[in-house]
N, C-alpha and C positions, 0 to 999 in steps of 0.2 A: 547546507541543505535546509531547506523550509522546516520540517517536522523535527530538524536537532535546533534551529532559532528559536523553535516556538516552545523548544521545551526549556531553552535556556530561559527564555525571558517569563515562563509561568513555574520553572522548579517540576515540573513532569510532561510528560508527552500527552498530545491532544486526545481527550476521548475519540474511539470510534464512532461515535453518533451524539447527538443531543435530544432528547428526549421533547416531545410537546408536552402539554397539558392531557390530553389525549393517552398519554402511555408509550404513543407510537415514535419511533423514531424521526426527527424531522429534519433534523441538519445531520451534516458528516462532516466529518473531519477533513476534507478537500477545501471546504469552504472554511472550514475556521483557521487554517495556514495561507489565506488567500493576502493577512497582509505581510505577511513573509515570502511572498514572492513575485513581489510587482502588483497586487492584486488590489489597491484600495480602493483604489474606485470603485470594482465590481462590491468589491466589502462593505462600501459606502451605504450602497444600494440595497444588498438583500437585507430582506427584512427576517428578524428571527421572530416574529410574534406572530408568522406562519410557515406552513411545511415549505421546504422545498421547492414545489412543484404547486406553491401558491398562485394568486393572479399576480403579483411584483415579482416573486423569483422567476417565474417562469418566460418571464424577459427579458432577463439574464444568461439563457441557456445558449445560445450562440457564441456568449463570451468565454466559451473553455480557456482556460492557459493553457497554451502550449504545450508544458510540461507534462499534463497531464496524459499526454498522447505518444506513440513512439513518436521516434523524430524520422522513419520514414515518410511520414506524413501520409499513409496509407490507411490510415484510420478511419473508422466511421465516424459521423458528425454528432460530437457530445458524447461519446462514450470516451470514458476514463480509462488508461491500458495499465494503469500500478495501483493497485488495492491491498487492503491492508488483509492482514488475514485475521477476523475476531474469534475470541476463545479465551476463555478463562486460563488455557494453559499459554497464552500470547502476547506479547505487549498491546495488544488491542483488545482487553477485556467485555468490552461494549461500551456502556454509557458510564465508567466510572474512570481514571484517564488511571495508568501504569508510572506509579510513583518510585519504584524500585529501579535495581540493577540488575541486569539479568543474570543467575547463577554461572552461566556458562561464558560469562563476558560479551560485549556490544558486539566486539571483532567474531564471532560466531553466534549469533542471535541474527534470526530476519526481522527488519523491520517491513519495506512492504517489495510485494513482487508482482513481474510481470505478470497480465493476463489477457488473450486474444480467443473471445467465444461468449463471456459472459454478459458481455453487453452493459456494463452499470453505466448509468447516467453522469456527469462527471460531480453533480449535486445531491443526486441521490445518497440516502445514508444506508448505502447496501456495499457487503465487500463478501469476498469466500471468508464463508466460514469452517474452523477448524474442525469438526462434528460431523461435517458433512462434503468437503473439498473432498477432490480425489488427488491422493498424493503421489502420481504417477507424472511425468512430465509431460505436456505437449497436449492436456486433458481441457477443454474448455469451462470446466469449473474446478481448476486448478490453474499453477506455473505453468504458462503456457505464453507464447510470442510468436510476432512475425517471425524475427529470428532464429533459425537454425537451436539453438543453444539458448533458452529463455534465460534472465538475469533477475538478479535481486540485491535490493540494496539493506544493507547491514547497518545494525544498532549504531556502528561508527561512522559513516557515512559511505564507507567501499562498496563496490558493485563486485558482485561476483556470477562467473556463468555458469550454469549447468548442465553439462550434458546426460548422455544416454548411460551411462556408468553411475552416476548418481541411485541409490536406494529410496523407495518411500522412508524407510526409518532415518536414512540420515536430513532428511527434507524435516520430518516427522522433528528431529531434535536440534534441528535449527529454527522451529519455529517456537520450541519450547523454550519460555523464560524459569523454568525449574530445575531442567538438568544440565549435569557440571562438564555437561563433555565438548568440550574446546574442539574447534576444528585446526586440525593435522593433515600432514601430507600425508595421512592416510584414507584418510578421505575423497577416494576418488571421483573424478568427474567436475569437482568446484573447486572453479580456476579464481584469482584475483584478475579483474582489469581494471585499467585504466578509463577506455570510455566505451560504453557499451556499444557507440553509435561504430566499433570497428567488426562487428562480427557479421556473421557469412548469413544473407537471407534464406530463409527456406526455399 
């Protein structure tokens, strides 16, 4: 997985954004794992000594990865479907990168999850944030998918799906890197899969 290579080869996980001169956020984290996944050429190209949504990045913007899309290919053109979720209680803190291990171990920790409603740009440095997502499933500024069963992938790299049996508070302490509660098969509704491209469309 892109965002566990990037953390191997820097010793932590990529900020959620990078900062300009300006204050503002200008890059995200999409584009800074772009050469962990086939992406150098596009990496080659953007320039970081403006936003995003510069005159040069912004002719860049037809070049989404793939990845960044479901793989029904039902997507809108240049919106991102896996976002990170930021929050000082998250491995995406904002613009300072999550150098630790999460209390509750990788294997129950989200790293990023589906989203179908939000609309981010796949460049943009905007994700749900934890402060203000709704932690309801199937919410468009929330875990939410084409699929039936929205998915998210885990500190370790595992995808896991969740259904309608899922709680906000167990969403709530899977997104937390503070607390120690492991997920068990008590936890119902989040399933382990193998590939998420096998589950049931809405």
């Amino acid at each position: 997985m892109a965002v566990a290579s990037y953390s191997d080869a820097k010793s932590h996980y990529p900020p959620a954004y990078v900062l300009g001169p300006d204050g503002r956020p200008w890059h995200s984290w999409r584009v800074l794992i772009l050469p962990y996944i086939e992406g150098h050429a596009i990496y080659q190209r953007y320039r970081f000594e403006e936003p995003w949504d510069g005159p040069n990045n912004s002719t860049l913007a037809d070049q989404m990865p793939k990845i960044f899309a479901f793989a029904t290919g039902d997507s809108e053109k240049h919106v991102a479907n896996y976002l990170a979720v930021v929050g000082t209680e998250t491995i995406w803190p904002g613009e300072k990168p999550f150098k630790s291990e999460p209390k509750n171990g990788n294997s129950s920790t989200i790293l990023l999850v589906e989203n179908k409603g939000l609309k981010v740009h796949w460049m943009e440095p905007r994700d749900l944030l934890f402060s203000e997502m709704s932690f309801e499933l199937q919410k468009p500024n929330g875990i939410s998918s084409t699929y039936r069963t929205p998915g998210v992938v885990m500190a370790d790299g595992s995808l896991r799906s969740l259904d309608a049996e899922v709680t906000p508070e167990t969403i709530q302490s899977m997104l937390r890197v503070k607390t120690d509660k492991e997920l068990t098969e008590t936890n119902k509704g989040v399933k382990l899969i193998e590939d998420g491209r096998d589950r049931e469309l809405k």
